[in-house]
C-alpha positions as CSV (number, residue, x, y, z in Angstrom):
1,X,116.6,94.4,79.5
2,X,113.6,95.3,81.5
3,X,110.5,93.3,81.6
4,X,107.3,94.7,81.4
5,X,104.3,93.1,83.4
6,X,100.5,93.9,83.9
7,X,99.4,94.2,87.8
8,X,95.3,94.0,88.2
9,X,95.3,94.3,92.1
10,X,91.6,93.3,93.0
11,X,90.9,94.4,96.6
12,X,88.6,96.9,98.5
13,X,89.6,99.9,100.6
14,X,88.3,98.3,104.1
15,X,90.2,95.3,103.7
16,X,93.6,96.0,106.2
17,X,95.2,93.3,104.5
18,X,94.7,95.1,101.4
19,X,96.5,98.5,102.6
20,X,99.5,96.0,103.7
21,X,99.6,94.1,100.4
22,X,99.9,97.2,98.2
23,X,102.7,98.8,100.7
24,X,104.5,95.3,100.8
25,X,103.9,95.2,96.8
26,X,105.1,98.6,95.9
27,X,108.6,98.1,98.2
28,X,109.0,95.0,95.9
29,X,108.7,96.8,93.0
30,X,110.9,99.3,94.2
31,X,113.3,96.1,94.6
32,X,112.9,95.6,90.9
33,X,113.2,98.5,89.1
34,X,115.2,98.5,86.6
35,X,114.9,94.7,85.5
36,X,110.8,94.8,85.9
37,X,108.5,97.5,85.0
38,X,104.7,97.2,85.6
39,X,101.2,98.8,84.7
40,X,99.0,98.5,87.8
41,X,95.0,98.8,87.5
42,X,93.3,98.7,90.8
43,X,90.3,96.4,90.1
44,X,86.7,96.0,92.4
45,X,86.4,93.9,95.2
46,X,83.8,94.2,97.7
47,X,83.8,92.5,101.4
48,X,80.1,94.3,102.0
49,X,78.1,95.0,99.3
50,X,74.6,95.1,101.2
51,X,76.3,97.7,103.9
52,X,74.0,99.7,104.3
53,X,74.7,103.8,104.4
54,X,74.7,104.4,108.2
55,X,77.6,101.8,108.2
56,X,78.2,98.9,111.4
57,X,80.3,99.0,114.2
58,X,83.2,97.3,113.4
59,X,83.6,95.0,116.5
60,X,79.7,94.1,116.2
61,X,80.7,93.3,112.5
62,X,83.6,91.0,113.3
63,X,81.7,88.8,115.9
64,X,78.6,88.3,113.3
65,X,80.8,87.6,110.4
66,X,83.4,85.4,112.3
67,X,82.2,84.9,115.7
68,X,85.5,86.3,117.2
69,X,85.8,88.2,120.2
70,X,86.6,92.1,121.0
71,X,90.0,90.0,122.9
72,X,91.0,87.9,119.5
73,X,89.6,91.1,117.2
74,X,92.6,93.5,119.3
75,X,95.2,90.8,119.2
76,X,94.9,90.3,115.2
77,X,94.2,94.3,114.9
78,X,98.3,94.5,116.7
79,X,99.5,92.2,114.0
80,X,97.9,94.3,111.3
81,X,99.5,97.1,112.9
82,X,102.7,95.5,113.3
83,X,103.0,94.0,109.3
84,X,101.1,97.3,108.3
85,X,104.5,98.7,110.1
86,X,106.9,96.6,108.5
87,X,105.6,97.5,105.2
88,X,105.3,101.1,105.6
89,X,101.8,101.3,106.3
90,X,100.3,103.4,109.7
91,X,97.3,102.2,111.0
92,X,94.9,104.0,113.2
93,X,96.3,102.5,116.5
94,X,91.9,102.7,117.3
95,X,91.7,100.9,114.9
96,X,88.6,102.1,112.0
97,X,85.9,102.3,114.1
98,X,82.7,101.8,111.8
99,X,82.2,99.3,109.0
100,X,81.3,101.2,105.9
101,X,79.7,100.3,102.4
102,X,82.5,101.4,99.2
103,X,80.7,101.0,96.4
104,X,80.9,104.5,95.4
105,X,84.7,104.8,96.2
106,X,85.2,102.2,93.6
107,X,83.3,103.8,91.2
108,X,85.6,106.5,91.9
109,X,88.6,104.5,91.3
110,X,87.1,103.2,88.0
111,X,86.5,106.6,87.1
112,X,90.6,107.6,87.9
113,X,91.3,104.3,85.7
114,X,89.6,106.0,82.7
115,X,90.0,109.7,82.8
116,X,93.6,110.0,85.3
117,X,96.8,110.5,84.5
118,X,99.2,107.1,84.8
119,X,99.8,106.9,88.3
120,X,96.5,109.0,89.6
121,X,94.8,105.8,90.1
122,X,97.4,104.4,92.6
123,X,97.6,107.4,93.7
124,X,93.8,107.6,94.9
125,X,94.1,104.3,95.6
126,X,96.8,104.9,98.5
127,X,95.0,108.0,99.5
128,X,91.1,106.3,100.4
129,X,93.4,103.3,102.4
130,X,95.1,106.0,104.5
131,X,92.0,108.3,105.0
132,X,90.0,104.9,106.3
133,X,92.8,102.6,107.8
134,X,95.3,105.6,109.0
135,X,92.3,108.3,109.4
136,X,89.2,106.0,110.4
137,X,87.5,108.5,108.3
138,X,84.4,107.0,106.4
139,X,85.0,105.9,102.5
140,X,81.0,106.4,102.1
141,X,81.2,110.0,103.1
142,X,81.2,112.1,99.7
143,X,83.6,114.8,101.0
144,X,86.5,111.9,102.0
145,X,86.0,111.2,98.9
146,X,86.9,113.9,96.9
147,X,89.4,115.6,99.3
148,X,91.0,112.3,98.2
149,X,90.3,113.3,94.9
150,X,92.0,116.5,95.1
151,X,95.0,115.6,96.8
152,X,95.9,113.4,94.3
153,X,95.5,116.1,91.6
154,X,92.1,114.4,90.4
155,X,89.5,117.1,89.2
156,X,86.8,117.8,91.9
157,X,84.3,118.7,90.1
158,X,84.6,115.8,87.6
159,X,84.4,113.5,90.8
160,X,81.4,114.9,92.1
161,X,79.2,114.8,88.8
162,X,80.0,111.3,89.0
163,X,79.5,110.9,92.6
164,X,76.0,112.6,92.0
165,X,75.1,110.4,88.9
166,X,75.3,106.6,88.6
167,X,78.3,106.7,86.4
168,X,80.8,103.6,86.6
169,X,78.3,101.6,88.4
170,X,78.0,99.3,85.6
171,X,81.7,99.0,85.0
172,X,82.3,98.6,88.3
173,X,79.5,95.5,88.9
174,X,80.8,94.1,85.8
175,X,84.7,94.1,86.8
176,X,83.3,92.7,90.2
177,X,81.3,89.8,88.2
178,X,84.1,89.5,86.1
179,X,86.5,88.5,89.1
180,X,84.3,86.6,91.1
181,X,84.1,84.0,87.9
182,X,87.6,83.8,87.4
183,X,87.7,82.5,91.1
184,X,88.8,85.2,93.4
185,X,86.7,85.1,96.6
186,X,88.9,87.0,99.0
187,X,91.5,89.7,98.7
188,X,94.4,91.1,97.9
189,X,94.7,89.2,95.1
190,X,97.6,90.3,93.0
191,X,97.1,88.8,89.0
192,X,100.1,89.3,86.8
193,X,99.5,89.1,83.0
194,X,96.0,87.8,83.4
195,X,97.4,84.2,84.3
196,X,99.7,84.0,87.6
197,X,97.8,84.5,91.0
198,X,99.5,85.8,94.1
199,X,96.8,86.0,97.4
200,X,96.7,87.7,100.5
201,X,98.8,90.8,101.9
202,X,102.6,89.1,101.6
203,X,105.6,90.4,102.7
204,X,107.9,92.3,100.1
205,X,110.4,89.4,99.3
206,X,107.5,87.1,98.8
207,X,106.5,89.3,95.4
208,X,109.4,90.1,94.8
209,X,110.2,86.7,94.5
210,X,107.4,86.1,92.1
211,X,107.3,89.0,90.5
212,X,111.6,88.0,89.4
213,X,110.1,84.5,88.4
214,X,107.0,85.9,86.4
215,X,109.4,87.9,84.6
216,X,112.0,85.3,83.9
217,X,109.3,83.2,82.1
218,X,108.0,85.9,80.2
219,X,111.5,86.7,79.2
């Protein structure tokens, strides 16, 4: 009998760890299938709200915010690189370059939440994660954005209109709010079924491992 869990992944699209979580999670799920099925809603999370539009060099960013080194900053952007590989992420070998605000991106995801098809979501999820971790291509730039968009299948125009208006900005503050109460102050942080709380980019066995005991409790 197959299970049937709810997955809201709270994270934000220039968070590496966050690209390596979501591989990592979706081989685990691929692990499961079969005995575990799962509805996934990608929820706000962001590292930078006050970024400002022309963005921040990314090594100038790192040493303000954590007072490491350009030296430390390449050593932990190799293991990045090497987990990113291990769970079937590429990274930008560069590494992203620039520091950007995604407020709108999540507005857009909000927006694919609400008016997708299941799956397109994820989809543009994956798709903004590769264009800024794989691509160093800026998530505040409105045509990354909706080529995103249209590879996924999205509808442009739709995106734009809400790209050019302040739709989702509410919902998205709100879900961010919401979050921040509940106690999440860094990301990935996987929630299953509202209640069970799995942090940080983990390897696949690791959620797999949780997801199997999740399940068996439920069951």
């Amino acid at each position: 009998m197959t299970t049937h869990l709810k997955i809201d992944f709270v994270s934000d699209v220039s968070c590496p760890w966050c690209a390596i979580g979501l591989s990592a999670l979706e081989q685990s799920l691929g692990a499961v299938q079969g005995d575990i099925a799962v509805e996934m809603h990608f929820q706000p999370f962001e590292l930078n709200p006050q970024m400002g539009p022309e963005g921040q060099d990314v090594t100038e960013h790192l040493t303000q915010k954590y007072g490491s080194t350009a030296e430390q900053q390449a050593q932990i952007r190799e293991t990045i690189r090497q987990r990113g590989a291990e769970a079937g992420f590429t990274f930008k070998a560069e590494g992203r370059g620039r520091i950007w605000n995604t407020f709108d991106a999540h507005r857009l995801l909000a927006w694919a939440d609400v008016e997708g098809a299941p799956g397109q979501q994820h989809a543009l999820k994956k798709a903004l994660l590769t264009a800024y971790h794989g691509r160093a291509e800026s998530p505040a730039d409105h045509a990354v954005l909706l080529a995103a968009v249209e590879a996924v299948g999205l509808d442009r125009a739709r995106a734009q209109a809400v790209l050019a208006s302040g739709e989702f900005a509410d919902e998205v503050r709100e879900r961010e709010q919401f979050f921040s109460r509940a106690g999440i102050s860094s990301v990935p942080a996987v929630i299953v079924n509202q209640r069970h709380l799995i942090s940080g980019g983990q390897p696949a066995a690791v959620f797999e491992q949780a997801l199997r005991q999740i399940a068996a409790e439920a069951g």
